[in-house]
C-alpha positions as CSV (number, residue, x, y, z in Angstrom):
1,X,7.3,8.9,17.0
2,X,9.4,11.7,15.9
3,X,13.2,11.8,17.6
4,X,15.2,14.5,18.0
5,X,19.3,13.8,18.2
6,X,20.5,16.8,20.8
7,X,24.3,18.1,20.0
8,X,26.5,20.0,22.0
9,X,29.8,21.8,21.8
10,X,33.0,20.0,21.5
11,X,34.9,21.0,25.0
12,X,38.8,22.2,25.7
13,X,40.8,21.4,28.7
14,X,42.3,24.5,30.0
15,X,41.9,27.7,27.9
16,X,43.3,31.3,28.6
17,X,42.3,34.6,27.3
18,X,44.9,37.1,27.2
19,X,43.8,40.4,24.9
20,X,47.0,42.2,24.8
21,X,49.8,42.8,22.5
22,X,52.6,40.7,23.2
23,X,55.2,43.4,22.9
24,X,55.9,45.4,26.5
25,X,56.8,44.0,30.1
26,X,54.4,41.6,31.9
27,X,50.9,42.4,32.5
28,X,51.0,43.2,36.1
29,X,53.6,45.4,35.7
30,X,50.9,47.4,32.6
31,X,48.2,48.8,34.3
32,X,46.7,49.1,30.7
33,X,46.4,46.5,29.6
34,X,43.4,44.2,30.4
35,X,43.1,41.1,32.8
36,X,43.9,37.4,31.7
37,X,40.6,35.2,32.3
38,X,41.9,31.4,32.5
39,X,38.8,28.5,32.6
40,X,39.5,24.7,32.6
41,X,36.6,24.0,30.6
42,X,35.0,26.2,27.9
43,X,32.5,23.7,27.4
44,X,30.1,22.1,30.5
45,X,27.1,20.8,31.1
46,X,24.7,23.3,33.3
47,X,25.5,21.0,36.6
48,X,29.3,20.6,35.9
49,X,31.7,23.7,38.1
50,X,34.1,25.5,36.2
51,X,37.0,26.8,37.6
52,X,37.7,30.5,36.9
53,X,41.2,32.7,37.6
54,X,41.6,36.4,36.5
55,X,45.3,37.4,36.5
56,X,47.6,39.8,35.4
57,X,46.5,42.4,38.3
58,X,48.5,44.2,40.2
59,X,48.8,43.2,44.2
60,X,45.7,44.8,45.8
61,X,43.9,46.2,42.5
62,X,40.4,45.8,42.8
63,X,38.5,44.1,40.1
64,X,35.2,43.2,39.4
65,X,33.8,40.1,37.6
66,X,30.4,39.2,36.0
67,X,28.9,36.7,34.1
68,X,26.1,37.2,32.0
69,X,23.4,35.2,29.9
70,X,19.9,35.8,28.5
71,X,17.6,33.0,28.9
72,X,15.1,31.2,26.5
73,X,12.7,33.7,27.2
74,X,15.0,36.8,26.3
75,X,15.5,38.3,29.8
76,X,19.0,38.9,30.7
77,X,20.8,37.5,33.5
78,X,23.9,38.8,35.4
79,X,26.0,37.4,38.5
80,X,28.6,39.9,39.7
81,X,31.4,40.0,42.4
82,X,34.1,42.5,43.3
83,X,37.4,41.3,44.7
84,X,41.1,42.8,45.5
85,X,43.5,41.0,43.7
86,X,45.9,39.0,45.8
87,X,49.7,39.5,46.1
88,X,50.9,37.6,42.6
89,X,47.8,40.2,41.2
90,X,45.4,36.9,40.9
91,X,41.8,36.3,41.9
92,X,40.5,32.8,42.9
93,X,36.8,33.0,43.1
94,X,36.8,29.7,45.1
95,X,38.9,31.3,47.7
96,X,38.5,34.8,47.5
97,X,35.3,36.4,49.1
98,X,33.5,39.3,47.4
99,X,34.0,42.5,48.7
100,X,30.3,43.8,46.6
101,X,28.7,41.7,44.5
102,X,25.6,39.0,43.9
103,X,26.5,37.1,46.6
104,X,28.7,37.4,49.4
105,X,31.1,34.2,50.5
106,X,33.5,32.6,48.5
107,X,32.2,30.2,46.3
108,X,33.4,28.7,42.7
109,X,30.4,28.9,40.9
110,X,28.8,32.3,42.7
111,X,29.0,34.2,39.8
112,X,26.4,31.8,38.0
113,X,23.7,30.8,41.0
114,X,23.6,34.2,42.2
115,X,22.7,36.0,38.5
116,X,20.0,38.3,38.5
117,X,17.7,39.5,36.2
118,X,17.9,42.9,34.6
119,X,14.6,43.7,35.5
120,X,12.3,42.5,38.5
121,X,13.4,40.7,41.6
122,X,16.1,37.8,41.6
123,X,13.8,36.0,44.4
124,X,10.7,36.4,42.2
125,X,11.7,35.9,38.9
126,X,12.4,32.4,37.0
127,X,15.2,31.5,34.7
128,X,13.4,30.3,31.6
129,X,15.5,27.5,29.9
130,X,14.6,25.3,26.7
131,X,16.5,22.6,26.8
132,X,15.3,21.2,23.2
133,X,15.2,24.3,21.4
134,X,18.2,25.9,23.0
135,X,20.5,23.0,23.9
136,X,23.4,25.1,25.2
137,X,23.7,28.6,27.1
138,X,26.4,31.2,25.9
139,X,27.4,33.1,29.2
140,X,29.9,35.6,29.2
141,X,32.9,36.2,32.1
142,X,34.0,40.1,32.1
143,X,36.9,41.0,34.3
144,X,36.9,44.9,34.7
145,X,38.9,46.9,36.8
146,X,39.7,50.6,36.4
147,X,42.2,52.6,34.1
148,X,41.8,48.7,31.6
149,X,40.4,47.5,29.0
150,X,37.5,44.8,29.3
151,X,38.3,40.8,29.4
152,X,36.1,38.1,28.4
153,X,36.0,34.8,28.0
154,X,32.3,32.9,26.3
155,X,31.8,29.4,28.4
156,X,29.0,27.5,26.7
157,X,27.1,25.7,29.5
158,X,24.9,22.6,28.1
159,X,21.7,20.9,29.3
160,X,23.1,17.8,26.9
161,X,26.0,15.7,26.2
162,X,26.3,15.5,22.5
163,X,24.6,12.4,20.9
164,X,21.5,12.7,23.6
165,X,18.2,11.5,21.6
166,X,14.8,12.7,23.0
167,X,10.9,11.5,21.7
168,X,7.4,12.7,22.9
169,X,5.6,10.0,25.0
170,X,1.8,10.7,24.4
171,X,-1.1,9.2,26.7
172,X,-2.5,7.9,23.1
173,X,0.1,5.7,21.8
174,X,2.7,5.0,25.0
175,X,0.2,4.8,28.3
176,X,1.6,7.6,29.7
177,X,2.6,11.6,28.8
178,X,6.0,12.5,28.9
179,X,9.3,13.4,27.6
180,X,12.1,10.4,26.9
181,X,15.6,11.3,27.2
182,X,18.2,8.3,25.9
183,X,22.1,8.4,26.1
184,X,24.3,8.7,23.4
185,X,24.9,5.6,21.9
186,X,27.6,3.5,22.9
187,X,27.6,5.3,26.2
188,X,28.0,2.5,28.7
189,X,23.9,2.5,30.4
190,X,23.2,3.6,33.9
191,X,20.2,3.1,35.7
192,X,17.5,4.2,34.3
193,X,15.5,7.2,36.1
194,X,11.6,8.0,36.4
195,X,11.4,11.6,37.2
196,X,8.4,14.1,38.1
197,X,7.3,17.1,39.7
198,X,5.0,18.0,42.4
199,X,1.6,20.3,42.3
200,X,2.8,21.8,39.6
201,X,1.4,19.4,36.7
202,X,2.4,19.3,33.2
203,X,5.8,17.6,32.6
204,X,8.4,17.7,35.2
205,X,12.3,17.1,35.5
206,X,12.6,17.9,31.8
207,X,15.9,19.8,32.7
208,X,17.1,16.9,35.4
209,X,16.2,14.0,32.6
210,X,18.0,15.8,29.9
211,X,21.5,16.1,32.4
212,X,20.6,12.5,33.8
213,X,20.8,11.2,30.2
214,X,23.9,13.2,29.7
215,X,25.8,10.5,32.4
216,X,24.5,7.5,30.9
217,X,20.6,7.1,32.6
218,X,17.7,6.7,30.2
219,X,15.1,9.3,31.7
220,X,11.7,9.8,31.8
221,X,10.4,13.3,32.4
222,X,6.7,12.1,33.4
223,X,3.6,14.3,33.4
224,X,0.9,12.8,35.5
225,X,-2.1,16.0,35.8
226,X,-2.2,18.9,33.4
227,X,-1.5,17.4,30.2
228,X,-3.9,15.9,27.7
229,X,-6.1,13.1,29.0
230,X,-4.9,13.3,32.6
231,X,-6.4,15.2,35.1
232,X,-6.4,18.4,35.1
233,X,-5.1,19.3,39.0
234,X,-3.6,16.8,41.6
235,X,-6.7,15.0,42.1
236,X,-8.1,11.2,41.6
237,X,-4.3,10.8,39.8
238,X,-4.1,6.5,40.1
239,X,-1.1,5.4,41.4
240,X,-1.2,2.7,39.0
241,X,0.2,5.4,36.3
242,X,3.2,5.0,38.1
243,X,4.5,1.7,37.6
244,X,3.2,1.6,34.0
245,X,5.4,4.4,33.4
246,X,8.5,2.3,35.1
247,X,7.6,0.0,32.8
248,X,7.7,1.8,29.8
249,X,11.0,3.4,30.9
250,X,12.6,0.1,31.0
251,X,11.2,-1.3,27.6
252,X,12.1,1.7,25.9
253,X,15.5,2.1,27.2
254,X,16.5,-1.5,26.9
255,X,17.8,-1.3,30.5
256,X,15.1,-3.1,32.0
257,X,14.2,-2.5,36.0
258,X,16.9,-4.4,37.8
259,X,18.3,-0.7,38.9
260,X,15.8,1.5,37.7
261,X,15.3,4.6,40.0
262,X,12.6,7.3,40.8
263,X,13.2,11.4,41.2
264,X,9.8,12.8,42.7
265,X,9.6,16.5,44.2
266,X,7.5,17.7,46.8
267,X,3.8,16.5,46.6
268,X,5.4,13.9,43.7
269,X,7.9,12.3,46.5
270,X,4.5,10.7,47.7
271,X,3.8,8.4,44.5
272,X,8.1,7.9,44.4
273,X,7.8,6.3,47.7
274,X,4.9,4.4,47.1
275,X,6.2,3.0,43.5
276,X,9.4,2.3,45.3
277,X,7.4,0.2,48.1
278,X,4.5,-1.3,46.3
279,X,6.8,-2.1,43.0
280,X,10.6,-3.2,44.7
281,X,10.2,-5.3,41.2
282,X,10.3,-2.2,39.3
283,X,12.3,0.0,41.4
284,X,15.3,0.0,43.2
285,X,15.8,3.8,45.0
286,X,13.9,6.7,45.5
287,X,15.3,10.5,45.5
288,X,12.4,13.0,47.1
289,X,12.9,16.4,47.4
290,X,11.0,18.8,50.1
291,X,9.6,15.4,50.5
292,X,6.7,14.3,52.7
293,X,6.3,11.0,54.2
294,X,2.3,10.7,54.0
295,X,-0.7,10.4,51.7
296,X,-2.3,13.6,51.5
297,X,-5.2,15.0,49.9
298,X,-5.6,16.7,46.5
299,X,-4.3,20.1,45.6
300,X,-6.4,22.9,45.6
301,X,-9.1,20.9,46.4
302,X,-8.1,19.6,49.8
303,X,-11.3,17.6,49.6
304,X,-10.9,15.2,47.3
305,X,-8.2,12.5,47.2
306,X,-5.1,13.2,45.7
307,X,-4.4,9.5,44.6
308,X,-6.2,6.5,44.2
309,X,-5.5,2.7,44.0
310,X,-7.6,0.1,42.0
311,X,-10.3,2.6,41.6
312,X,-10.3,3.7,45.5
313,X,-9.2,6.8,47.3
314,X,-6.1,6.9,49.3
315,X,-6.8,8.2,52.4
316,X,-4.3,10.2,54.1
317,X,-1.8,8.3,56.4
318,X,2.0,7.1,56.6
319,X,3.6,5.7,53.7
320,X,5.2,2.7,54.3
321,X,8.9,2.1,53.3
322,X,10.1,-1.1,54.7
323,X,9.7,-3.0,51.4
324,X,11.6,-0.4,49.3
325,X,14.4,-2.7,48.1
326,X,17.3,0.0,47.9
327,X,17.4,3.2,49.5
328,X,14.6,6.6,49.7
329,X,17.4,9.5,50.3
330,X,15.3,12.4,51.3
331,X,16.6,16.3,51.0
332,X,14.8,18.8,52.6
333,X,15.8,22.8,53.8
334,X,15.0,23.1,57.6
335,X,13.7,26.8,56.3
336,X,11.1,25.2,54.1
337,X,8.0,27.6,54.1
338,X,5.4,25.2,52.2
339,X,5.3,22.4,54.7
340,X,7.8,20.9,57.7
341,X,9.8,19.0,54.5
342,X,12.7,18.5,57.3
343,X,11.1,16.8,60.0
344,X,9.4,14.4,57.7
345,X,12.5,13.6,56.0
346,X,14.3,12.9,59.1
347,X,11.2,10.6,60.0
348,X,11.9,8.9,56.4
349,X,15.3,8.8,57.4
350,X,14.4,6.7,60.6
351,X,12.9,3.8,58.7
352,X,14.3,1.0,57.0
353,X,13.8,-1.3,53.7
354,X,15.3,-4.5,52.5
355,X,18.7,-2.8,52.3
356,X,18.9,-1.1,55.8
357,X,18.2,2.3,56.9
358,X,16.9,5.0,54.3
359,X,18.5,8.3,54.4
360,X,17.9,12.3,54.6
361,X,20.4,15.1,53.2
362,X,18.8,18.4,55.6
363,X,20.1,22.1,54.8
364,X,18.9,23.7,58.0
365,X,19.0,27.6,55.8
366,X,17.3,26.2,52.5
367,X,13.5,26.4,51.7
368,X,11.6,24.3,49.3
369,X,13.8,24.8,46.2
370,X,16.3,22.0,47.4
371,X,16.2,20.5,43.9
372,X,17.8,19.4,42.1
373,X,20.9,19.8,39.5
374,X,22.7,23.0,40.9
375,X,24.1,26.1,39.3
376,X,20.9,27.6,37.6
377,X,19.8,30.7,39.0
378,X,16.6,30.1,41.0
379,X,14.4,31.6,43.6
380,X,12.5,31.5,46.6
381,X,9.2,33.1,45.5
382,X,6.6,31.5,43.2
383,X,3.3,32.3,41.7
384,X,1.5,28.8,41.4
385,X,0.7,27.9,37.7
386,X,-2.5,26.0,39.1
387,X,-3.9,28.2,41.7
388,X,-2.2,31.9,40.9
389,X,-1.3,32.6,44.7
390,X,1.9,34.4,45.3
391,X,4.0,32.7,47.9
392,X,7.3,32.0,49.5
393,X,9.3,28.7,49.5
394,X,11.1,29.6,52.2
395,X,15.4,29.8,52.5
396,X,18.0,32.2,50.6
397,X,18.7,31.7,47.3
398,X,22.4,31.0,48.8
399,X,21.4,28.4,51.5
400,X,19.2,26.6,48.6
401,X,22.2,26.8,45.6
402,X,24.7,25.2,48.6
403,X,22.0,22.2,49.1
404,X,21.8,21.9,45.3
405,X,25.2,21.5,44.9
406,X,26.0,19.5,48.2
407,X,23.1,17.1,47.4
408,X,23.6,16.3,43.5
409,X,26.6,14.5,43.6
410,X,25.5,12.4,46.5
411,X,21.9,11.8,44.1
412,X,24.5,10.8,41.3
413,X,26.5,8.5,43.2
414,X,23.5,6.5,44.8
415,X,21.3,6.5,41.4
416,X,24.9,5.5,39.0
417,X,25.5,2.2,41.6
């Protein structure tokens, strides 16, 4: 099977834009001349924060800042913010809250969660990103404030590390459908990560595998309905699929099961638990996200079974956890619109496996969209790609980019043990 070796840019430690003439007195004292834009990093990956400071201002000058990008789909993107410079004629987008902007607290990476579309609602529309095609996003920071000239600065923003290889898994040849991400070699190996979406279908995770890969996890982005040979809506899907696919993660990626993890979103958290409980052989923890913590039936057809075991339906119930041989950490938004996601991750949160008492991350102002790799624009209305209904996830776009960022780091240090 064909692979495909992903590059990236090279990154810089601290770089400062200063587009000015160097003749003249200092730049807050030149009203001018345009803003300095200094950023620690000039190269990340999409879930990495920047740090961003626009000087040379004078005390109380009001500027405003934006950062812009089109997506793999052409459409561009904008986050904006207006702040009064401090007294030393600085602004420190961590600190400072916007006076008009995108979004409204002070936050480091506002500018880029809060971007809107140039056409069509921020809460409605998608970011489209391609993370083989299109490995790395160009945004662009503008400072602008009146009587000066424009500053920028381009930050390239990656979905890989350089080095990442990727290969097509097909029903045919593999067992299962899916995308293989592997880590740049002689990256010392992490555990490696099964990750899929919910009702959805098709393949899911493809953006979490790709940044998963990036730290050192072999990932599988898994399709399990809507792709060739599967079924074609969450119905009849055998559970079995699951732990074949464990085990073709782990013979592929060399890494074996020891600490192999599983990522599954909404109506996917329910075959994550159950690999991680009927496979502790295959898998050590479980991440779910807008989880629930039973069996249900299939989606849109509530009347047949979503899942079944040796050739039998599951009927709906409780999924049992106290065999899981790590931990399930479940993260839900108390504001989720699609089902009571917080209540039943505090119930997971109340049981225990081999290793003690499983755990739940709860944002009591986030909806469904509590996952998972933060900083991508992303919002709280969807139209179903099975079904075509129109409805809301629930939360704010801020209250579900705070749990994305809260929650990710916590995901990465439990998965990297």
């Amino acid at each position: 099977m064909k692979r495909t070796r992903i590059t990236g840019l090279p990154g810089t430690v601290v770089l400062a834009l200063l587009v000015t003439a160097c003749s003249g007195g200092s730049p807050s004292e030149r009203a001018d001349r345009p803003a300095v834009i200094t950023v620690d990093r000039e190269s990340a990956l999409v879930d990495e924060a920047v740090t961003i400071r626009v000087s040379g201002l004078r005390a109380g000058e009001k500027v405003t800042v934006t950062a812009e990008t089109d997506d793999a789909g052409g459409v561009t993107w904008t986050g904006r913010a207006t702040f009064t410079a401090d007294r030393t004629g600085a602004v420190d987008p961590a600190r400072a809250k916007p006076s008009a902007g995108t979004y409204r607290a002070a936050d480091a990476m506002g500018l880029f969660w809060s971007m809107e579309p140039e056409q069509g609602s921020a809460a409605a529309s998608v970011f489209v990103s391609d993370v083989l095609q299109r490995p790395v996003d160009t945004v662009r920071v503008t400072a602008r404030a009146e009587g000066r000239p424009d500053a920028h600065r381009d930050l390239a923003r990656r979905w890989t590390a350089e080095g990442v290889e990727s290969r097509v898994l097909r029903l045919t040849d593999d067992k299962v459908a899916g995308r293989l991400f592997l880590p740049p070699d002689g990256r010392a190996r992490r555990a490696p990560v099964l990750v899929f979406g919910g009702s959805e279908g098709g393949v899911g995770g493809i953006g979490a595998a790709a940044l998963l890969a990036s730290r050192g996890h072999a990932a599988l982005a898994l399709c399990y309905f809507g792709c060739p040979g599967l079924p074609d809506t969450l119905k009849e899907v055998p559970l079995e699929y699951f732990a074949t696919a464990a085990r073709t993660l782990g013979r592929l990626s060399g890494d074996g099961q020891e600490r192999m993890a599983v990522m599954g979103t909404s109506r996917g958290s329910e075959a994550a638990q159950h690999l991680a409980q009927n496979h502790p052989e295959l898998i050590r923890d479980a991440v779910v996200y807008g989880p629930g913590d039973r069996y249900h039936q299939g989606f849109p057809d509530g009347t047949r079974p979503a899942w079944t075991l040796r050739d039998r339906p599951v009927r709906p119930g409780p999924i049992a956890l106290d065999r899981v041989r790590g931990t399930v950490l479940a993260i839900a938004g108390g504001e989720d619109a699609l089902w009571d996601a917080a209540e039943m991750s505090a119930a997971i949160a109340r049981r225990s496996g081999e290793s003690g008492r499983h755990r739940a991350l709860i944002y009591p102002e986030a909806g469904h969209a509590v996952g998972s790799y933060p900083y991508v624009p992303a919002g709280t209305e969807v139209v179903h790609p099975v079904d075509k209904v129109s409805f809301s996830l629930g939360g704010t776009r801020a209250a579900d980019a705070h749990a994305r960022a809260d929650a990710w780091p916590q995901v990465l240090s439990l998965i990297g043990r």
